[in-house]
N, CA, C and O of each residue as an XYZ file, in Angstrom:
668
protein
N      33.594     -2.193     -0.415
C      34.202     -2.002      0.896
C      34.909     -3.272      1.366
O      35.973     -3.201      1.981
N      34.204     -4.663      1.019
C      34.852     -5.530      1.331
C      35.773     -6.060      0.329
O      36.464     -7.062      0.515
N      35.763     -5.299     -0.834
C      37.031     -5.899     -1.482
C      36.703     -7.147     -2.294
O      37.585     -7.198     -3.151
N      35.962     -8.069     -2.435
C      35.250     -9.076     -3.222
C      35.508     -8.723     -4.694
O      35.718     -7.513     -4.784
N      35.542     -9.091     -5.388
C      35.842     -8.915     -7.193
C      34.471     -9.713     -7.732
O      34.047    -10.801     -7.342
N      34.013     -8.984     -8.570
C      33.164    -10.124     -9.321
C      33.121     -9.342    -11.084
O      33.446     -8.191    -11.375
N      32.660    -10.324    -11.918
C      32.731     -9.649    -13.297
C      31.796     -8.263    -12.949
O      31.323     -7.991    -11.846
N      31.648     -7.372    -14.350
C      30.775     -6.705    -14.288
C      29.374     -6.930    -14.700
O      28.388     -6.256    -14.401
N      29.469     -8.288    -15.644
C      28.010     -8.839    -15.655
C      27.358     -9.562    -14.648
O      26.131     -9.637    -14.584
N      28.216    -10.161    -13.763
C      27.761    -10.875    -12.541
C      27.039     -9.567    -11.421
O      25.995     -9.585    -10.770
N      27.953     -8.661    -11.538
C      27.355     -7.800    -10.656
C      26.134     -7.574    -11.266
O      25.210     -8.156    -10.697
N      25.724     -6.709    -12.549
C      24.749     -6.146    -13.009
C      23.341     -7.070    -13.099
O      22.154     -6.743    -13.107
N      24.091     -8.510    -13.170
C      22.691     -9.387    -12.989
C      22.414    -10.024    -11.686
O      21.441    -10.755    -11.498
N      23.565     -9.638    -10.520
C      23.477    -10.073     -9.137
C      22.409     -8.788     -8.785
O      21.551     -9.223     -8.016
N      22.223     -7.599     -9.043
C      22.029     -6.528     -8.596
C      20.286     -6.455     -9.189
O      19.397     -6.240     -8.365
N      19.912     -6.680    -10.850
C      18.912     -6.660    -10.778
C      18.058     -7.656    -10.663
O      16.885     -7.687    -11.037
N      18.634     -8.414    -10.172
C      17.619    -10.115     -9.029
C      17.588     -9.567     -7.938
O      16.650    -10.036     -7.294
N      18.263     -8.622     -7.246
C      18.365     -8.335     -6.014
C      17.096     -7.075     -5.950
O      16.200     -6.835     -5.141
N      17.574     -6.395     -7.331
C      16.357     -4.994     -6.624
C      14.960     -5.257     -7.581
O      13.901     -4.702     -7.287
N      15.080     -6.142     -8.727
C      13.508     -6.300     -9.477
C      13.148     -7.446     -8.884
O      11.920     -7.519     -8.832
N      13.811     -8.582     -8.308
C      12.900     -9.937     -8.349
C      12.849    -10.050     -6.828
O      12.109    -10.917     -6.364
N      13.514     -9.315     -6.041
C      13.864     -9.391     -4.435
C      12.793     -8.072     -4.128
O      11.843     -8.210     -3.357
N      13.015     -7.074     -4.676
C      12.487     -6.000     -4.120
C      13.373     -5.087     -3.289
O      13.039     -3.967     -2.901
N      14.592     -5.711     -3.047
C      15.329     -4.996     -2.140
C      16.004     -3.711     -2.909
O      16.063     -3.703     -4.139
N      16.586     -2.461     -1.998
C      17.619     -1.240     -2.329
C      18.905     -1.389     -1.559
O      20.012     -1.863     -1.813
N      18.293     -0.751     -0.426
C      18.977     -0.740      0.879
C      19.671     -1.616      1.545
O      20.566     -1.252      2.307
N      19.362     -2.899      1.356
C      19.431     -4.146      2.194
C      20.160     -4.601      1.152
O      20.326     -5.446      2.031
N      20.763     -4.917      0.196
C      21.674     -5.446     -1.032
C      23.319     -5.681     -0.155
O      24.191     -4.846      0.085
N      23.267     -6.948      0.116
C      24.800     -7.686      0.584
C      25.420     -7.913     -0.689
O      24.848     -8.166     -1.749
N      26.436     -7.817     -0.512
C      27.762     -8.354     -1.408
C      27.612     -9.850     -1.815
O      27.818    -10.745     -0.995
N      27.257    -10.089     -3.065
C      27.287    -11.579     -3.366
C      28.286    -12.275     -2.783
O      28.151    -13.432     -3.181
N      29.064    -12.218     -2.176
C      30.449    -13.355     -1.954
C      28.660    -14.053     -0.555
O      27.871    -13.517      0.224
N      28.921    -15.282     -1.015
C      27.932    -15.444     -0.202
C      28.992    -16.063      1.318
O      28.543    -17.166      1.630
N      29.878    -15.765      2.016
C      30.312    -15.068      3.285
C      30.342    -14.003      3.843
O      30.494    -13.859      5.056
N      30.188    -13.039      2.954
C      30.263    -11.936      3.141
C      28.685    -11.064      3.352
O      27.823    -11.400      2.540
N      28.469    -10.483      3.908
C      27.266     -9.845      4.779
C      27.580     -8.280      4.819
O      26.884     -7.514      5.485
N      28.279     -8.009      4.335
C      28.698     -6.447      4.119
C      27.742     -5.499      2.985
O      28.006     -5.634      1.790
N      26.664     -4.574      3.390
C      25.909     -3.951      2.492
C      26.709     -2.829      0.965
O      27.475     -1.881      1.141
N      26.363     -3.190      0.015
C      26.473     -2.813     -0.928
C      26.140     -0.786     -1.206
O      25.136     -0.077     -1.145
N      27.121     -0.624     -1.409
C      26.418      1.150     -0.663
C      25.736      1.566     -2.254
O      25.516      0.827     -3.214
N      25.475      3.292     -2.063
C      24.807      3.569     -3.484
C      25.461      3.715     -4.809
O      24.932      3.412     -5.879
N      26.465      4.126     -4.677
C      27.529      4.814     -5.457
C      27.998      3.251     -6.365
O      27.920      3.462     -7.575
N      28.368      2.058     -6.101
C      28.054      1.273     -6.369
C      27.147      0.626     -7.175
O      27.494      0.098     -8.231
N      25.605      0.618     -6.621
C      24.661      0.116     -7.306
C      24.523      1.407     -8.439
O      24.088      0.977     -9.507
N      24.697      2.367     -8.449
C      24.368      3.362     -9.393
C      25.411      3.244    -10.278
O      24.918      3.543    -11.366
N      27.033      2.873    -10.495
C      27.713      2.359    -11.189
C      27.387      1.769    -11.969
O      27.415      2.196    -13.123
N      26.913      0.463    -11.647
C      26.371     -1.080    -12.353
C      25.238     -0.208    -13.161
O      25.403     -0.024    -14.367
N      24.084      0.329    -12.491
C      23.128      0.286    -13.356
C      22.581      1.682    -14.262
O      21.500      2.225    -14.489
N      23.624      1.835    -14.523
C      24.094      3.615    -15.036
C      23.134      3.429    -16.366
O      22.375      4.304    -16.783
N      23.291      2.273    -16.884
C      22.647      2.340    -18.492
C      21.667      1.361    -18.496
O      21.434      0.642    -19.467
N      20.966      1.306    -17.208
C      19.599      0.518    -17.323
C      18.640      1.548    -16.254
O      18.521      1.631    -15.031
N      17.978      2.342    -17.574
C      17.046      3.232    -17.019
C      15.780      2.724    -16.153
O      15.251      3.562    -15.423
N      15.328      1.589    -16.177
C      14.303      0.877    -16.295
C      14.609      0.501    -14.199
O      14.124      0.957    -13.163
N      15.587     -0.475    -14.519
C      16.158     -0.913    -13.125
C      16.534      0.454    -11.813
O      16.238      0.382    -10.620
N      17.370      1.805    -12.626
C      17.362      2.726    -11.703
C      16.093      3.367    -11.379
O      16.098      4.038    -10.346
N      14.984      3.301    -12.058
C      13.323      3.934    -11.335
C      13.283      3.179    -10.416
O      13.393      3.671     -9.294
N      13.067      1.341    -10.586
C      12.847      0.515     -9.702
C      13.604      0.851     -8.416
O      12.908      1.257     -7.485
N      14.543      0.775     -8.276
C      15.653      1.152     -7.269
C      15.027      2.222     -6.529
O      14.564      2.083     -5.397
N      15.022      3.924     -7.590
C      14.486      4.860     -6.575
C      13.221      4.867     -5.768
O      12.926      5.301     -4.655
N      12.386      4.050     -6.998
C      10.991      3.848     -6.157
C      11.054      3.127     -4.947
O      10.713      3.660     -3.891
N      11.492      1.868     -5.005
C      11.714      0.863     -3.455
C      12.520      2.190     -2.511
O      12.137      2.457     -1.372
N      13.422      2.777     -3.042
C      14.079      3.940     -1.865
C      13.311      4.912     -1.273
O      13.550      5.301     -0.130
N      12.129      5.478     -2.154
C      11.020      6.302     -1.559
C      10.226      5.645     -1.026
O       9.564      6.297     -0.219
N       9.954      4.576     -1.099
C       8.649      3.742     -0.476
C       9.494      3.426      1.007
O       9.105      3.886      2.080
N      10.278      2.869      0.913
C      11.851      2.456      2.228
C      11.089      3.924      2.835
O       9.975      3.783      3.339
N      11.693      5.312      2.781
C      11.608      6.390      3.403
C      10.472      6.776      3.538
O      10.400      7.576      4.471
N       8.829      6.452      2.684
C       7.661      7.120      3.634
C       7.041      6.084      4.619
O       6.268      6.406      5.520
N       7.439      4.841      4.372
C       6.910      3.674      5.329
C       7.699      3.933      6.668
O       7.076      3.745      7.713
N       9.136      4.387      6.741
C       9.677      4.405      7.911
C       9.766      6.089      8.576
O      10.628      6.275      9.435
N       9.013      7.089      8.229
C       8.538      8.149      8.498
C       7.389      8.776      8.921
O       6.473      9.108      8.168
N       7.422      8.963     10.251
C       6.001      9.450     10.854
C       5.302     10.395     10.206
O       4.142     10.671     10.516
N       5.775     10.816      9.509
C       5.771     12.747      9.071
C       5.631     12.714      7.498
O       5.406     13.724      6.831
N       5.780     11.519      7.009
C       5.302     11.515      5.575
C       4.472      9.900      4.863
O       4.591      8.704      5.132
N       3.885     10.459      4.161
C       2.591      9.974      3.454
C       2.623     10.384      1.516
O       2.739     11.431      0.879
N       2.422      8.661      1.078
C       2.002      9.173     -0.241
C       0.804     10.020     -0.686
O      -0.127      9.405     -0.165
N       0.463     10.684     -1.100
C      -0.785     11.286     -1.634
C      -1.603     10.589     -2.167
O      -1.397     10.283     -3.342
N      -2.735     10.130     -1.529
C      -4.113      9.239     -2.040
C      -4.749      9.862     -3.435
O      -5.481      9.077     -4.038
N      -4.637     10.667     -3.801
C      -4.660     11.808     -4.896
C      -4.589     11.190     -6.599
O      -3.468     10.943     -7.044
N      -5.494     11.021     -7.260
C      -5.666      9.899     -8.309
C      -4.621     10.490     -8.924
O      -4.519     11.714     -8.851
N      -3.640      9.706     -9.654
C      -2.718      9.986    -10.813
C      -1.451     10.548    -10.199
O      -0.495     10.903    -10.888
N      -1.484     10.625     -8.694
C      -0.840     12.188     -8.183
C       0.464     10.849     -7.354
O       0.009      9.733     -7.104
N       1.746     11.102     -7.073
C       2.488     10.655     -6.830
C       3.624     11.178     -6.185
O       4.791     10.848     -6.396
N       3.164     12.104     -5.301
C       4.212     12.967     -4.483
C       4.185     12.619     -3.186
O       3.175     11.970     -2.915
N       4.830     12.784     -2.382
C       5.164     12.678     -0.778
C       4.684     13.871     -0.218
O       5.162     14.975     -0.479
N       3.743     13.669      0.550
C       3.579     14.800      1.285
C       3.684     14.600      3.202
O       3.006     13.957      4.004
N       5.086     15.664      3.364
C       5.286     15.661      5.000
C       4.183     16.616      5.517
O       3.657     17.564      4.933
N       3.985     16.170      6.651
C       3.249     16.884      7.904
C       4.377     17.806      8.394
O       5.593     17.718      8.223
N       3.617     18.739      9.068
C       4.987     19.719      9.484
C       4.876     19.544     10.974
O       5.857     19.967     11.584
N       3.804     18.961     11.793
C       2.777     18.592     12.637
C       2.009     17.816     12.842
O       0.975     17.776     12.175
N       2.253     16.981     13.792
C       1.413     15.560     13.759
C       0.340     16.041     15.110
O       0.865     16.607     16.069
N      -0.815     15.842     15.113
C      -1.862     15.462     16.211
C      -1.101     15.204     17.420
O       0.060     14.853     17.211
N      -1.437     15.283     18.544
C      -0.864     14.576     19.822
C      -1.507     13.462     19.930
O      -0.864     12.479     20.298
N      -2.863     13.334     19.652
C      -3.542     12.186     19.980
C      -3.794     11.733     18.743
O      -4.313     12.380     17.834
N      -3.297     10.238     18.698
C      -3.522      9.520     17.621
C      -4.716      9.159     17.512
O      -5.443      9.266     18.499
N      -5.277      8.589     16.170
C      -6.317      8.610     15.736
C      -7.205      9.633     15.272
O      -8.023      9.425     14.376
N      -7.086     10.588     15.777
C      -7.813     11.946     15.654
C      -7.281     12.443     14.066
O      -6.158     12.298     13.583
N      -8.467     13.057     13.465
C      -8.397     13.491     11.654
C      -7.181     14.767     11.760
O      -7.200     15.761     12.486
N      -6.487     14.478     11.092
C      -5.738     15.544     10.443
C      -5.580     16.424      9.179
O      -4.468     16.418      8.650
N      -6.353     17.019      8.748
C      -6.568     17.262      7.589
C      -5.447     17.979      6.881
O      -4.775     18.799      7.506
N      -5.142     17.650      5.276
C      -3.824     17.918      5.009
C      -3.884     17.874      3.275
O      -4.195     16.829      2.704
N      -3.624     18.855      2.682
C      -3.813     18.866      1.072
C      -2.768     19.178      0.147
O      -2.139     20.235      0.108
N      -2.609     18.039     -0.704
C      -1.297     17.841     -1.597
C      -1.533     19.504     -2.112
O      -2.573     20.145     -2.264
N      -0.524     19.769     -2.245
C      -0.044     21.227     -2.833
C       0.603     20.989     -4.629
O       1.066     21.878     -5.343
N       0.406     19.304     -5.031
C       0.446     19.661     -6.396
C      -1.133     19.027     -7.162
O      -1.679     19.463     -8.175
N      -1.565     17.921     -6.305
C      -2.937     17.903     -6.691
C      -4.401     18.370     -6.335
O      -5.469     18.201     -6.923
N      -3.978     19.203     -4.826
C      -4.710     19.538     -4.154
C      -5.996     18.792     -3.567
O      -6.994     19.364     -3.128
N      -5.771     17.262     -3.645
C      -6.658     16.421     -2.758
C      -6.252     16.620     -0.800
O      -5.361     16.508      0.042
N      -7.934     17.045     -1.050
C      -7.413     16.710      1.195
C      -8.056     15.479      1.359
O      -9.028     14.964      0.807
N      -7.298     15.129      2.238
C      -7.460     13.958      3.111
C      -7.031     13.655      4.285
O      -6.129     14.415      4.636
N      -7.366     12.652      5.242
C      -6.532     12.513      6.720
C      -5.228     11.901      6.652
O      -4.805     10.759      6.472
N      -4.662     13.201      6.882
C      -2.958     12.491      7.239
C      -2.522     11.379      7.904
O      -1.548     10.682      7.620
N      -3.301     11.250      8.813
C      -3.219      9.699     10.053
C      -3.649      8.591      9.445
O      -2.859      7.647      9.460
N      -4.763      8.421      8.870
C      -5.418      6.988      8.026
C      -5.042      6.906      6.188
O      -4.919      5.935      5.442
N      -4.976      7.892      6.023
C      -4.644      8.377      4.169
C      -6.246      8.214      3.620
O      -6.404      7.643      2.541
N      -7.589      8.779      4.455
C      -8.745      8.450      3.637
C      -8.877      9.543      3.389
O      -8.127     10.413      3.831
N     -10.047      9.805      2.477
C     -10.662     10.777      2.460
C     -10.902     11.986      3.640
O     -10.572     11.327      4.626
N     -11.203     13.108      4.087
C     -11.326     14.000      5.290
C     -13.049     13.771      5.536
O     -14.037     13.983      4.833
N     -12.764     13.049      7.365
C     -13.623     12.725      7.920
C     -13.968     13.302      8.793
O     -15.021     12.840      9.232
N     -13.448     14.514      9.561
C     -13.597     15.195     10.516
C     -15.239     15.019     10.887
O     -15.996     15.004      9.916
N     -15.761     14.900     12.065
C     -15.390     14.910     13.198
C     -14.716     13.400     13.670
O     -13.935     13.270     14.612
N     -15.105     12.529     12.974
C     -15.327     11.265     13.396
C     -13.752     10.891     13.409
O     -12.979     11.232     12.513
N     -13.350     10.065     14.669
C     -12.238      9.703     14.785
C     -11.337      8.418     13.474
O     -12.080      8.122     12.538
N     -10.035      7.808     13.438
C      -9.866      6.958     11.857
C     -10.331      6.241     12.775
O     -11.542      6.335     12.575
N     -10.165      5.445     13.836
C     -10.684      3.875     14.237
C     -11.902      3.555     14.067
O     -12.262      2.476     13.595
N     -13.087      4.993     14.651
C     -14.479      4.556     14.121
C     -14.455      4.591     12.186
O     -15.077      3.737     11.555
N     -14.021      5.186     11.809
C     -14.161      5.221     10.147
C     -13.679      4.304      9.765
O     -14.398      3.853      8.873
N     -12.525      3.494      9.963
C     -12.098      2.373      9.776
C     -13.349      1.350     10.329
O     -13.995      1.059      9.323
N     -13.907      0.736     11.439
C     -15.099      0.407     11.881
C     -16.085      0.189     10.553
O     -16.360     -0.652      9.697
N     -16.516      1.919     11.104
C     -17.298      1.936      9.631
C     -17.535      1.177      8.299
O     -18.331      0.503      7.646
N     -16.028      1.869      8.349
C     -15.987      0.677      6.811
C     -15.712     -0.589      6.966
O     -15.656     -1.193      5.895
N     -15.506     -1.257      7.960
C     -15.464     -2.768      7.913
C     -17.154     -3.067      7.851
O     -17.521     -4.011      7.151
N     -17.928     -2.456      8.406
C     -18.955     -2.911      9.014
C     -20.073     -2.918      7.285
O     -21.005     -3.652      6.956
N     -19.301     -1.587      6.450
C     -20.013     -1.261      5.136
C     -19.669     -2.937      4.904
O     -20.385     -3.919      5.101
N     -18.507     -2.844      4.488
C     -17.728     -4.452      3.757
C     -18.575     -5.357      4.473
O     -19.046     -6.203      3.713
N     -18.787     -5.431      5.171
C     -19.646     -6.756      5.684
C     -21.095     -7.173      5.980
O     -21.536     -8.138      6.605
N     -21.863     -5.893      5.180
C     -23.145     -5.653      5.451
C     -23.236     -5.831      3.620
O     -24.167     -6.428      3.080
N     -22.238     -5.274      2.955
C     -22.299     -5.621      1.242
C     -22.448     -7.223      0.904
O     -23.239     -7.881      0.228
N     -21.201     -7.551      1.776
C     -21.274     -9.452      1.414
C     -22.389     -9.886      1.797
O     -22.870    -10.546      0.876
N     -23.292     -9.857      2.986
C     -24.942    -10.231      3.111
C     -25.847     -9.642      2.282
O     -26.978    -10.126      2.229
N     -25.514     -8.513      1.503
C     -26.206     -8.019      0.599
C     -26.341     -8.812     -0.760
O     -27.384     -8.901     -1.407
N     -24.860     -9.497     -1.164
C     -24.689    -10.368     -2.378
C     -25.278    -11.470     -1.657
O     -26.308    -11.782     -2.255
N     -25.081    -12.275     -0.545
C     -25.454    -13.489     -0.415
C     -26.829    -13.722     -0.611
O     -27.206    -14.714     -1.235
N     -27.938    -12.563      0.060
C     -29.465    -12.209     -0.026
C     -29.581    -12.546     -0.936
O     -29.875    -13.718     -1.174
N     -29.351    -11.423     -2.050
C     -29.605    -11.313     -3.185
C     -29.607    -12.840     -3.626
O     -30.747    -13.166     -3.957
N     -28.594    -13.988     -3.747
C     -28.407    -15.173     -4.265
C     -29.261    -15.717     -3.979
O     -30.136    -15.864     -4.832
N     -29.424    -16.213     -2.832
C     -29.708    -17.548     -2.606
C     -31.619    -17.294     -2.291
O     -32.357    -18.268     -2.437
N     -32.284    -15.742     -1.817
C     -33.450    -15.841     -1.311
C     -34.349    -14.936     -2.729
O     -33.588    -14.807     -3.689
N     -35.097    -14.617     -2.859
C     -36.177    -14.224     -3.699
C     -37.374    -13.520     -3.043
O     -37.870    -13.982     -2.015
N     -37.718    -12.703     -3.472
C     -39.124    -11.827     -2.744
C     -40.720    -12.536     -2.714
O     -41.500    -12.543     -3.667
N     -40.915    -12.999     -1.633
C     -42.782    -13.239     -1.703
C     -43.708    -12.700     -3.052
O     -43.609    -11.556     -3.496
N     -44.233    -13.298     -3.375
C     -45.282    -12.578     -4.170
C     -45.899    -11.440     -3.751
O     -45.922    -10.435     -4.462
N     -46.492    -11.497     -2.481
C     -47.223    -11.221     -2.083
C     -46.908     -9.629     -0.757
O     -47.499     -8.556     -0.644
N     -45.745    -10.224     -0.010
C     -45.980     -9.096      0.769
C     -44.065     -8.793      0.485
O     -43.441     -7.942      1.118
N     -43.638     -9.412     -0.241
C     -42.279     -8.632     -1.205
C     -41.043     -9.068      0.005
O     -39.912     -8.653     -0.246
N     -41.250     -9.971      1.430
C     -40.495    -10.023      2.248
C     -39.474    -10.909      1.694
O     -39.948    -11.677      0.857
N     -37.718    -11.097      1.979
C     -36.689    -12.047      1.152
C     -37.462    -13.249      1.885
O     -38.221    -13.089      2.842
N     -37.101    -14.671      1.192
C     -37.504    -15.708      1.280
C     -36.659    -16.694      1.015
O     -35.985    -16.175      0.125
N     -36.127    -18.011      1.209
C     -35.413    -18.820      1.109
C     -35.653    -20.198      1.111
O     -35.575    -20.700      2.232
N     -35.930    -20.984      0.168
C     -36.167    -22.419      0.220
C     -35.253    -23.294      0.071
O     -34.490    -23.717     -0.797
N     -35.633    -23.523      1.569
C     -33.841    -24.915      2.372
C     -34.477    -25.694      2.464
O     -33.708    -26.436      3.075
N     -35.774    -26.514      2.324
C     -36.295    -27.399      2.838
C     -37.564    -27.708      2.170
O     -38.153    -26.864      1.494
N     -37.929    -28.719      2.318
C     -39.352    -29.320      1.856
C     -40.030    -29.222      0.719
O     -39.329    -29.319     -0.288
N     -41.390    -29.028      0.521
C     -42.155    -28.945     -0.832
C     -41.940    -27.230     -1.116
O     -41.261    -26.544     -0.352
N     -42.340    -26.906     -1.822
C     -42.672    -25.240     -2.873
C     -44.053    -24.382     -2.072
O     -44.315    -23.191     -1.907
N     -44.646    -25.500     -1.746
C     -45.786    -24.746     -0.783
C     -44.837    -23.400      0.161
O     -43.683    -23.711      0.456
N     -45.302    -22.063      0.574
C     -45.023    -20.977      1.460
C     -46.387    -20.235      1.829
O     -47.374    -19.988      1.136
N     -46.139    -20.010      2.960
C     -47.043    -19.341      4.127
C     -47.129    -18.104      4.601
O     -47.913    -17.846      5.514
């Protein structure tokens, strides 16, 4: 659009620094580095017509671009499973479980958080929840380390101080 010339290898290796080592699709400016004018598709699909490898990369960053900036769609938490699944219907009140099942792997889960289906319990307490699991595990490893069970009445125990004598 802006008219800039560059070889066709300059482009093809301006383009995959831009979408494998940048991460970018969408956002791809015109190398003339004055120029700030976005690079459209028809274009990048030109250049990278015979690099199969670079056009997945591309579409993938373009689907990820479109479910991150979409209220209404969600990857499928669904092991192996890799489809988009839209809501046709969102909750009024956020936070509240939405339950919702891929139609090619058939995992349900909550549309609002992407966990597992928690109904009744709202995502903020389940989120909670699970912080509180995560942080009750790490005192679980630390126990385990550093203290040892009584002989005697099996309670954890910890020696920070003094002689081996315990009471």
């Amino acid at each position: 659009e802006c008219r800039h010339t560059f070889c066709t290898d300059c482009w093809k290796s301006y383009l995959l620094s831009q979408i494998v080592n940048q991460g970018l699709a969408q956002t791809i400016v015109c190398p003339d580095s004055q120029c700030e004018i976005l690079v459209d598709d028809d274009t990048i699909q030109r250049f990278l017509a015979d690099d199969p490898f670079v056009q997945h990369v591309y579409s993938k960053i373009i689907m990820n671009s479109y479910v991150e900036n979409n209220p209404r769609a969600r990857w499928c938490p669904g092991k192996y499973c890799d489809h988009i699944i839209h809501a046709t219907s969102l909750t009024s009140a956020y936070n509240y479980a939405q339950l919702i099942t891929c139609t090619h792997c058939q995992t349900s889960f909550c549309f609002q958080c992407a966990q597992p289906w928690h109904d009744p319990i709202k995502c903020l307490l389940l989120r909670h929840w699970n912080q509180q699991l995560l942080d009750d595990s790490k005192s679980v490893v630390w126990i385990r380390a550093h203290t040892k069970p009584c002989p005697k009445c099996h309670v954890n125990i910890e020696k920070n101080d003094g002689c081996n004598h315990m009471t």
